[in-house]
C-alpha positions in Angstrom: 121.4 104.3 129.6 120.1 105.2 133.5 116.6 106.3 133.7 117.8 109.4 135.1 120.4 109.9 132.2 117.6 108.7 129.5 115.6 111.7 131.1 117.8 114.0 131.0 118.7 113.3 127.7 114.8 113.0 126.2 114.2 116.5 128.1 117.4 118.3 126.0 115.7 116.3 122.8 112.5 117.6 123.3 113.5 121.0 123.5 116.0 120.9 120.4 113.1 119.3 118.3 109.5 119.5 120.5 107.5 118.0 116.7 109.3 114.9 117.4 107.3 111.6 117.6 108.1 109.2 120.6 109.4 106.7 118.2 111.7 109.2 116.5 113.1 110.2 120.0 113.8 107.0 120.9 115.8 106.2 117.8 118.0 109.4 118.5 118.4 108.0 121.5 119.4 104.5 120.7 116.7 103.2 123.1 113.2 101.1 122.2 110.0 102.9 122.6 108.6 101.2 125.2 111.9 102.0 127.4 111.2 106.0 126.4 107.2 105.9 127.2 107.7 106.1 130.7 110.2 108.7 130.7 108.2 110.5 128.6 104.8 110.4 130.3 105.4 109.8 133.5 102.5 108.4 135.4 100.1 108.8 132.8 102.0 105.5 131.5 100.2 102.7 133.4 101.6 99.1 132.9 99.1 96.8 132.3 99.1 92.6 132.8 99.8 90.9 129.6 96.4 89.2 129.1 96.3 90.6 125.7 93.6 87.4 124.6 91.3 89.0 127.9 92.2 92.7 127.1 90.8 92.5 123.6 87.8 90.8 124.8 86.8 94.6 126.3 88.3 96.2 123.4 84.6 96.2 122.3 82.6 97.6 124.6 85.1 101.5 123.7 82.8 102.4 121.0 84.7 103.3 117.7 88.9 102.9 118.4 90.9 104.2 116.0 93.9 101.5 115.2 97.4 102.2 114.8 100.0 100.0 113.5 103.5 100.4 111.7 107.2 99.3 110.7 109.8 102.0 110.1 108.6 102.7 106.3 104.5 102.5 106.6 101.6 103.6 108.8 98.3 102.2 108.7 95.1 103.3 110.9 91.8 101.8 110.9 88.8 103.7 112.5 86.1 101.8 113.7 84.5 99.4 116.6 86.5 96.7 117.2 84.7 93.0 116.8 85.3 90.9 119.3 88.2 88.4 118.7 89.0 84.8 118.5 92.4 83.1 119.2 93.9 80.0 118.3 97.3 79.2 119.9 98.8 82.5 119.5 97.3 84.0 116.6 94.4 86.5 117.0 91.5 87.0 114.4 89.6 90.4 114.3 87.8 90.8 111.2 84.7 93.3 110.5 84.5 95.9 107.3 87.0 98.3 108.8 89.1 96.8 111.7 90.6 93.4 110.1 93.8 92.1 112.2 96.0 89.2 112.7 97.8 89.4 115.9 101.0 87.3 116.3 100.6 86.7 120.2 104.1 85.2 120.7 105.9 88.4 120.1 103.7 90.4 122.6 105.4 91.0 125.9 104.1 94.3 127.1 101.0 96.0 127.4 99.9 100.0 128.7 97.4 102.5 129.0 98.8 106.0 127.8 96.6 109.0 128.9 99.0 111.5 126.5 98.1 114.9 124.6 98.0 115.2 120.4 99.7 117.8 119.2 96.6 119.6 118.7 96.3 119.6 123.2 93.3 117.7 123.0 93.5 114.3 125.5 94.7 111.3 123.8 93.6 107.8 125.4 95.1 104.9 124.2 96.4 101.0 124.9 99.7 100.6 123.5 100.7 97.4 122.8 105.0 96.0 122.3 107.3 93.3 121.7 109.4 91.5 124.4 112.4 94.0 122.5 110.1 97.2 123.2 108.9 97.8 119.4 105.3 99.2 118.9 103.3 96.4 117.6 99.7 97.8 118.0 98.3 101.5 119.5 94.2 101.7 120.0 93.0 105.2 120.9 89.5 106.2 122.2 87.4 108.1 119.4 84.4 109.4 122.0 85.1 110.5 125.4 81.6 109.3 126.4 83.4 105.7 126.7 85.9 107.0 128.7 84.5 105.6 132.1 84.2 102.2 130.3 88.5 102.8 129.5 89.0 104.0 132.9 87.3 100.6 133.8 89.5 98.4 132.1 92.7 100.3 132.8 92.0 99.3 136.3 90.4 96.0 135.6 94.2 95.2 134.0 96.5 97.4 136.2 99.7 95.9 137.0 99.9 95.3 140.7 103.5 96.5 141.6 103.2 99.2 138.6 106.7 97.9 137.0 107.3 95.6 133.8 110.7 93.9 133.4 113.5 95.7 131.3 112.7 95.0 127.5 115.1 92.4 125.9 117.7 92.4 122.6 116.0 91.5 119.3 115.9 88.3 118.4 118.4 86.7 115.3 117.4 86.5 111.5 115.7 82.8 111.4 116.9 82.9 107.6 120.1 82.1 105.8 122.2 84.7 104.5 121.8 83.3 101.2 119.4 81.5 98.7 121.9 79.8 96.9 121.4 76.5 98.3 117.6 76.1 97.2 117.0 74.3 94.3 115.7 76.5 92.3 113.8 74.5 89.6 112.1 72.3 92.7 111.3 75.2 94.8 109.4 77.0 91.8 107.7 74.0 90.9 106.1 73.4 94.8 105.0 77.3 94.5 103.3 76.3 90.9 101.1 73.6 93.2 100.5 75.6 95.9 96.4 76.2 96.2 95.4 79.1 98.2 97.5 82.0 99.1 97.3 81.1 103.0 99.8 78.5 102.0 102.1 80.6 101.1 103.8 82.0 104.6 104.3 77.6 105.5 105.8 77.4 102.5 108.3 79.9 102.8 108.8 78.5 106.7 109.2 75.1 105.1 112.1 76.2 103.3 113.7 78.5 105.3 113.8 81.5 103.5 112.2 84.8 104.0 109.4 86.4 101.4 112.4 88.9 99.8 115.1 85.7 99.2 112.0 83.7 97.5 111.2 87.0 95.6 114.9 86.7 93.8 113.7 82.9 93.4 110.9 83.4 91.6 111.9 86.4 89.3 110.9 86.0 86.1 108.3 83.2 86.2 106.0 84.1 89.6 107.9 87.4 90.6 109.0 90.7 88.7 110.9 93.5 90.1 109.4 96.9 89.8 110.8 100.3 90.3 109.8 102.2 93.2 107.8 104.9 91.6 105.7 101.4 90.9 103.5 102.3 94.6 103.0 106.0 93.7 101.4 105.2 90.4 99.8 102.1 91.8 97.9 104.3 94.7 96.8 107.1 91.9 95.5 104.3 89.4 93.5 103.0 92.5 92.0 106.5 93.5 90.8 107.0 89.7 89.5 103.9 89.1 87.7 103.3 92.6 89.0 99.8 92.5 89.2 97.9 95.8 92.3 97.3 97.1 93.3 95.1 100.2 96.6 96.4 102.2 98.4 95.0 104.6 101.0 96.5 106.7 102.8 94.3 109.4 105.3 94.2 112.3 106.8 91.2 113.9 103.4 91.0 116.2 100.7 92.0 113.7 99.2 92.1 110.0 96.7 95.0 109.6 94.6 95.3 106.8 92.1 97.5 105.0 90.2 96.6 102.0 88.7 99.3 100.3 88.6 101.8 97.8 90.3 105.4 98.2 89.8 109.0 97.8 92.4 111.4 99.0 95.9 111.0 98.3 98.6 113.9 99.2 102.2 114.3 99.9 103.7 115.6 102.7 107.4 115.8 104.5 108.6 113.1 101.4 105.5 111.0 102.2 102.4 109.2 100.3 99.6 109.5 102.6 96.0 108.3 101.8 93.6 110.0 104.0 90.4 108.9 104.1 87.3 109.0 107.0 87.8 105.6 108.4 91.9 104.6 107.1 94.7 106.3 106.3 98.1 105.2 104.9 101.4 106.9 105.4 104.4 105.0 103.3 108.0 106.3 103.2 109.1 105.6 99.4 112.8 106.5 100.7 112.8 103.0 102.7 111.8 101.2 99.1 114.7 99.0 98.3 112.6 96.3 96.7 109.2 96.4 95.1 107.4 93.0 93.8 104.4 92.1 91.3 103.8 88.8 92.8 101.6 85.5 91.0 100.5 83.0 93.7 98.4 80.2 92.3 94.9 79.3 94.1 92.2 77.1 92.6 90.2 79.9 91.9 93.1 81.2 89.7 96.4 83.4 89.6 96.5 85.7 92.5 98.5 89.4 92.1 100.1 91.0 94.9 102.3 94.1 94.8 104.8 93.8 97.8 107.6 96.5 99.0 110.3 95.2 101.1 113.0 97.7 103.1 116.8 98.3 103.1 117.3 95.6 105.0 114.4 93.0 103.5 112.1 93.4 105.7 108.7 93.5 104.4 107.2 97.1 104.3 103.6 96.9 102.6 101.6 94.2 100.4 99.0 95.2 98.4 95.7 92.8 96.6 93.2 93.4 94.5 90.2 93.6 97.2 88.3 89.7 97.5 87.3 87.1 100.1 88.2 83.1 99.9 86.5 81.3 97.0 86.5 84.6 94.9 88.6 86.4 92.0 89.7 89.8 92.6 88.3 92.8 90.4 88.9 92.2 86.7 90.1 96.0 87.1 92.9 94.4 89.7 93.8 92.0 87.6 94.6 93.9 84.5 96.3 96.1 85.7 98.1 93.4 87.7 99.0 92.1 83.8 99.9 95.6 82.5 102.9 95.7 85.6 104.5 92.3 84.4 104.7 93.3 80.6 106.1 96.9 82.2 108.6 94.6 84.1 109.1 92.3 81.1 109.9 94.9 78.3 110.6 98.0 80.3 110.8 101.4 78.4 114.3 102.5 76.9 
């Protein structure tokens, strides 16, 4: 679509449905997000370099950020100062109690500043983050306007000379087969049954060529049982009761972000489960649940659970651990009720 036709056609949008999110415009539109920021914000959308390495270098001195990042079934934001990062290759590391991200530096293409309005009119200032197909993969907004000079700083520190970016590109292809059938089945479950620690697990799976939903199917009934998807609602409110600690992760093809802690307030709103809670909140879609996991991945330390929702078309939506750090078990709490989810799967209710 033209720019002046993708205008014209936002500004009719907007004033049909003015509640609408930018994501949720652009998906109307059949356009990426990226392509509709500029349309929608005009100036006030300032292209930066991609120098995401040096960009998150500043990323510290802002005070508290809050973090933003999401597929097309979850939400998850983090609210706290970001630590400075380290990189290796193309994966980043930031990891402090509250802001605790793995960036995936080879699908970043495109970087901006955003100086928008919340629905609420207060300022929003923000660095918004996307993929070389013009997907979201990262949003940080300012918490305290007493950093804003130091934002202001670094906007112009990164500006894009010429102020343009090149046109975002098609996704890329599946890397997976279309089917499982050709793993052996017995050999491929005994490899998982040696594998050590659960940071093994993602080479494995590349190893073999399969994504985490086809080695799900694999694996069911000896390291993977299927769950209904009423599983996560249940899950979240056993969680919430019992103060355990929980770890979730919530990714996109250019990031993992997690938050490990206990909960407090759950709620439902507009069909979704939202935890909202001072420094995270989750927001999950249980109509995009077509497949939800309890997962068993050996480690040296013992069995580790995992409860893992994948979407319509596989992707992965949400994983959720018992709360712990390398070298250590999870909560006994975690772990039981881990147990109690495989005999539900095993012998499920009449």
């Amino acid at each position: 679509m033209e720019r002046e036709a993708l205008r014209t056609a936002y500004e009719a949008l907007r004033r049909e449905a003015p509640q609408l999110y930018l994501r949720e415009a652009a998906q109307r539109l059949g356009v990426s997000e990226m392509t509709l920021l500029p349309i929608a914000h005009g100036e006030a959308a300032i292209p930066l370099r991609p120098e995401f390495p040096a960009l998150f270098q500043r990323l510290p001195q802002l005070g508290p950020l809050m973090g933003l990042s999401r597929n097309e079934w979850a939400v998850i934001e983090t609210t706290g100062p970001y630590p400075a990062p380290t990189f290796e290759d193309s994966v980043g590391l930031l990891t402090s109690p509250i802001i605790d991200l793995r960036l995936y530096l080879k699908h970043w293409a495109y970087a901006y500043a955003v100086n928008s309005f919340g629905k609420d009119g207060r300022p929003l200032y923000s660095f918004q983050f996307f993929t070389p197909w013009g997907e979201a993969i990262h949003k940080v907004y300012l918490r305290q306007p007493e950093y804003l000079p130091a934002w202001q700083a670094i906007v112009e520190e990164f500006r894009q000379p010429n102020g343009s970016l090149p046109p975002p590109t098609s996704p890329p292809p599946s890397d997976f087969p279309a089917s499982e059938a050709r793993i052996d089945r017995e050999a491929f479950l005994d490899e998982w049954a040696r594998l050590q620690d659960t940071h093994e697990f993602h080479g494995f799976l590349r190893r073999h060529r399969l994504s985490r939903l086809q080695a799900m199917r694999l694996a069911e009934g000896r390291f993977a049982w299927a769950l209904p998807p009423s599983t996560v609602k249940a899950l979240l409110h056993w969680a919430r009761q019992s103060h355990t600690p929980i770890m979730f992760f919530v990714g996109n093809a250019g990031i993992h972000h997690i938050f490990t802690g206990s909960i407090r307030t759950l709620s439902e709103a507009r069909g979704w489960i939202n935890v909202l809670d001072e420094v995270f909140t989750l927001h999950l879609n249980p109509t995009g649940l077509a497949a939800v996991y309890l997962v068993e991945k050996p480690s040296t330390e013992g069995p580790i659970y995992s409860v893992e929702l994948f979407g319509p078309k596989g992707e992965e939506i949400l994983w959720i651990f018992g709360a712990r750090k390398p070298g250590q078990l999870p909560p006994s709490a975690w772990v039981e009720y881990a147990k109690s989810l495989i005999q539900q799967a095993a012998y499920p209710s009449s």
